[in-house]
C-alpha positions in Angstrom: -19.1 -163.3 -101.3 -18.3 -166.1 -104.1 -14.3 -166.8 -103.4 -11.7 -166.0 -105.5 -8.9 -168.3 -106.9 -6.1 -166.7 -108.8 -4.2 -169.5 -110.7 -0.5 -168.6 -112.2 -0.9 -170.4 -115.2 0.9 -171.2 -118.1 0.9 -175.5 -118.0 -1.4 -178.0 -119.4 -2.5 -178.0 -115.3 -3.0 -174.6 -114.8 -5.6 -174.8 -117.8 -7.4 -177.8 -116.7 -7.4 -176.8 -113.0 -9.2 -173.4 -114.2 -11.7 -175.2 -116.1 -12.7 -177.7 -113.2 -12.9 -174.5 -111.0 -14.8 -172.2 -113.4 -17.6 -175.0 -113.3 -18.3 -174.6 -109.3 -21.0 -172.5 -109.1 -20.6 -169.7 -107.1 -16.5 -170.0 -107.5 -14.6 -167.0 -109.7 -11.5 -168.1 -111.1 -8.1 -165.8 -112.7 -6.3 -167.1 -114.6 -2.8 -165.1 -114.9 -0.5 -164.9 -117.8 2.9 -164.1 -118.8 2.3 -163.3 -122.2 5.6 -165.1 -123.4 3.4 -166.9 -125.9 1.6 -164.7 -128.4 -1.3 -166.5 -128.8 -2.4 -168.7 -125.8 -5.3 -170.9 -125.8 -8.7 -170.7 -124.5 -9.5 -170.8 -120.9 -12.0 -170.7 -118.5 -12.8 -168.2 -115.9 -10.9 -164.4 -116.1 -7.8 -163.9 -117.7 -4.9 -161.6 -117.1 -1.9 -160.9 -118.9 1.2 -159.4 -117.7 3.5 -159.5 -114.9 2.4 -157.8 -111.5 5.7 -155.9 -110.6 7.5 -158.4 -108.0 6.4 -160.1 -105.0 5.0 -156.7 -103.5 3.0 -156.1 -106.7 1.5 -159.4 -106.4 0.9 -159.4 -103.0 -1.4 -155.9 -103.1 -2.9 -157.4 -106.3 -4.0 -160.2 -104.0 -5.8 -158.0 -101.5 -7.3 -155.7 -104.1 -9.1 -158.6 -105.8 -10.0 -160.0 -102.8 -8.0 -163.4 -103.3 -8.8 -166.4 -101.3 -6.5 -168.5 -102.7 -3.3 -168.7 -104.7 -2.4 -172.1 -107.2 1.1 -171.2 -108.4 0.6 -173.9 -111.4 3.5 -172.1 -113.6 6.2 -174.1 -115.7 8.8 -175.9 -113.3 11.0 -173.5 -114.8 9.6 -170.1 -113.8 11.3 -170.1 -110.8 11.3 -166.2 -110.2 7.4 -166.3 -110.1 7.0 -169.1 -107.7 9.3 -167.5 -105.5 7.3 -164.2 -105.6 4.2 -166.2 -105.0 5.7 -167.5 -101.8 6.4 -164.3 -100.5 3.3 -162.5 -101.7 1.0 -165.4 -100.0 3.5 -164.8 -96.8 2.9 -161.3 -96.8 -0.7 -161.4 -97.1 -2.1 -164.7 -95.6 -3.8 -165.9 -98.6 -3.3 -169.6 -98.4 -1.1 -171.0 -101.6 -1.0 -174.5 -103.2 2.3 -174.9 -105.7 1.5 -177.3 -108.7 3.9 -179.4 -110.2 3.7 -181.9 -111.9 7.2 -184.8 -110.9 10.1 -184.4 -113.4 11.5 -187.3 -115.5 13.0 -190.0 -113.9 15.4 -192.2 -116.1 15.1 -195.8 -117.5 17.3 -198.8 -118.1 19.1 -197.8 -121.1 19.4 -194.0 -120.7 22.4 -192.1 -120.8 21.6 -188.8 -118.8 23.8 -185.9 -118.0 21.9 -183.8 -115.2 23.3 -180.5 -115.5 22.3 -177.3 -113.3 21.6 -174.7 -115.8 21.7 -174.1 -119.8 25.1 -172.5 -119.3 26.4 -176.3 -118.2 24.7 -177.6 -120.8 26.7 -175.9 -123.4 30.2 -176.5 -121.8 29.6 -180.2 -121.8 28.5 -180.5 -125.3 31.5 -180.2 -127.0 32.3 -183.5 -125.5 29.2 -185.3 -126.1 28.6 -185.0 -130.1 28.4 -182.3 -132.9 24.7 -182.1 -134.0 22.6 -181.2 -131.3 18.5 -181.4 -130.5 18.0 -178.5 -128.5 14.6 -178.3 -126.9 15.2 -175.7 -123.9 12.6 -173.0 -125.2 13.0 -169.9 -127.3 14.7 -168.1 -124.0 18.7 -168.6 -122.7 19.7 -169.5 -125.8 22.4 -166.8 -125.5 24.1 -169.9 -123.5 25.0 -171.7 -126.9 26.1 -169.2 -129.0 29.5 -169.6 -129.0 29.9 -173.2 -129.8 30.9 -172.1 -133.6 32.1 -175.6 -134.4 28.5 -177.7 -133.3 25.3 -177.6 -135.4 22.2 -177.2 -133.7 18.4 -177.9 -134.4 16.0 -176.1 -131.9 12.7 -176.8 -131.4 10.0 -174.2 -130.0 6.7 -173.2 -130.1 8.1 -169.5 -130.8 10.9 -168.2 -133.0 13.6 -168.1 -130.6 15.0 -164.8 -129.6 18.1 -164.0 -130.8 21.4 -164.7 -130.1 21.8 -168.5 -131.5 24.6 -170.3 -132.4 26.2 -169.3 -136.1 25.0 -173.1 -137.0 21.1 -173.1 -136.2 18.0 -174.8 -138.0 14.6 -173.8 -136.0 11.8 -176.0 -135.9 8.5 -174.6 -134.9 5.9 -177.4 -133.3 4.6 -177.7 -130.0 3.6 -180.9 -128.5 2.5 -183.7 -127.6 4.9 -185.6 -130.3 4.7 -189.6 -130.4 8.2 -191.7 -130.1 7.5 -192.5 -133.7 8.2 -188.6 -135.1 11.0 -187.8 -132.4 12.9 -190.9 -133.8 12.0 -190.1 -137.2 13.1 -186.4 -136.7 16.8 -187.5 -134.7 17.6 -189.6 -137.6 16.7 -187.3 -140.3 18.9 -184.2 -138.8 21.6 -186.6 -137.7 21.2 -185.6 -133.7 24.0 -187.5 -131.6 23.0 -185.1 -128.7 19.8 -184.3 -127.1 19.1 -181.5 -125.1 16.1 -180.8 -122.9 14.9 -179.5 -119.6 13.0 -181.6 -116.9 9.5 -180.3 -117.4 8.4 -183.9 -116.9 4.7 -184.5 -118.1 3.7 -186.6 -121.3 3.6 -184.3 -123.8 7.4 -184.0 -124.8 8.5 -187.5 -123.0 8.5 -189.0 -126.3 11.9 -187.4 -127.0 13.3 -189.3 -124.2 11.9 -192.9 -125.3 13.5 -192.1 -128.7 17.0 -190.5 -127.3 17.2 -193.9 -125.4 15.8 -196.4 -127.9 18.7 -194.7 -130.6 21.2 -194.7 -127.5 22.2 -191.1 -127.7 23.1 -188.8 -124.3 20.9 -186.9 -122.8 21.4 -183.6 -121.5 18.8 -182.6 -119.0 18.8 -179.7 -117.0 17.5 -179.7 -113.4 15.0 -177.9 -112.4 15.9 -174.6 -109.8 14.5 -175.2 -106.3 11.4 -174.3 -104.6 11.3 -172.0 -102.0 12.1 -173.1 -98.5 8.9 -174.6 -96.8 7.2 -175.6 -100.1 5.4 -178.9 -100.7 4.4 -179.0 -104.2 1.4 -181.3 -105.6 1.7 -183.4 -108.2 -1.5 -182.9 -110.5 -5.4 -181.3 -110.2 -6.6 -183.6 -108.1 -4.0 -183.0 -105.6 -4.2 -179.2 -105.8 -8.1 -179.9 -105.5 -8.0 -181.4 -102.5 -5.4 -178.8 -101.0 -7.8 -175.8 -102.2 -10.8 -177.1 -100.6 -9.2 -177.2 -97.1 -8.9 -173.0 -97.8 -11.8 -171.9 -99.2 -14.0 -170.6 -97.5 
């Protein structure tokens, strides 16, 4: 029987791990999604929508597929997912790689302020600036809603859901944006504050290179930790190399 790799996807990684997958003959390939964006991209192999009802819904989803190997390649930030993942490969002895790809790590001339979670974020703000670049993602913005006297500008490939601070321009894009256009766009709007979460990758990094080269703070939020016992990889290659030790 041709094995089975279900991938938790949702990252540049998770896409381009399906697609190298998809091309091994005799290899099937799922892709799962969490349907928070409306309209994802292609992708290769099977594609599911949806959640799959908590670890145990996962796990029997596993043996009625007939899984024979689990990539957890989600967004450093879907923390409930990879811990789910952990315990559904637990419970079921499907082997499991996690992907991540490393967070950010700062330069000479940043000015960072790790925080632990978006609800930190907002109660050092107040103290940092008054016109603020938020680029956390259309979710937890509920955090920010009561600093009445800032003015934010958020950035999301989504309309963000509701609520937002009283004083709130949306920007719609999704990357990857160049240094030259994240300057362009912090001096345009007056930002004195940037906000972000460590996704690491390329594809947003530019905002960094421009908070820095204008010398504004930073506000980056950590990522939540990975389940006890879990050695991520960094990229395909790695995950790759993990996968073909399981296969059968």
């Amino acid at each position: 029987m041709s094995p089975h790799v279900l991938v938790l996807g949702g990252t540049t990684e998770a896409r381009e791990l399906a697609a190298v997958l998809a091309a091994r003959p005799g290899v099937r390939v799922t892709t799962s999604l969490a349907g928070r964006v409306s309209r994802p991209g292609a992708l290769a192999g099977d594609v599911r929508v949806g959640g799959f009802g908590g670890a145990e819904g996962l796990a029997e989803w596993l043996r009625e597929q007939r899984v024979d190997a689990l990539v957890d390649a989600t967004h450093p930030f879907a923390g409930t997912i990879t811990v789910n993942a952990a315990r559904a490969a637990a419970a079921t002895g499907v082997p499991a790689v996690v992907l991540r790809r490393p967070g950010w790590r700062p330069a000479p001339g940043d000015h960072w302020h790790p925080v632990p979670s978006l609800t930190a974020a907002a109660d050092l703000l107040p103290r940092l600036g008054r016109r603020i670049f938020l680029t956390t993602g259309r979710l937890g913005l509920a955090a920010f809603a009561h600093l009445g006297d800032l003015h934010f500008v958020v950035r999301s490939v989504e309309p963000p859901e509701p609520p937002l601070p009283p004083h709130t321009e949306v920007l719609l894009g999704r990357g990857p944006f160049t240094v030259a256009d994240e300057t362009t766009l912090l001096r345009e709007y007056l930002i004195d504050v940037l906000v972000t979460k460590d996704s690491g990758g390329a594809a947003t990094a530019a905002k960094l290179t421009a908070a820095r080269e204008l010398a504004l703070p930073v506000v980056l939020v950590r990522r939540p930790p990975l389940p006890d016992g879990v050695t991520p990889v960094p990229d395909v290659a790695a995950a790759l190399d993990r996968l073909d030790l399981s296969l059968p």
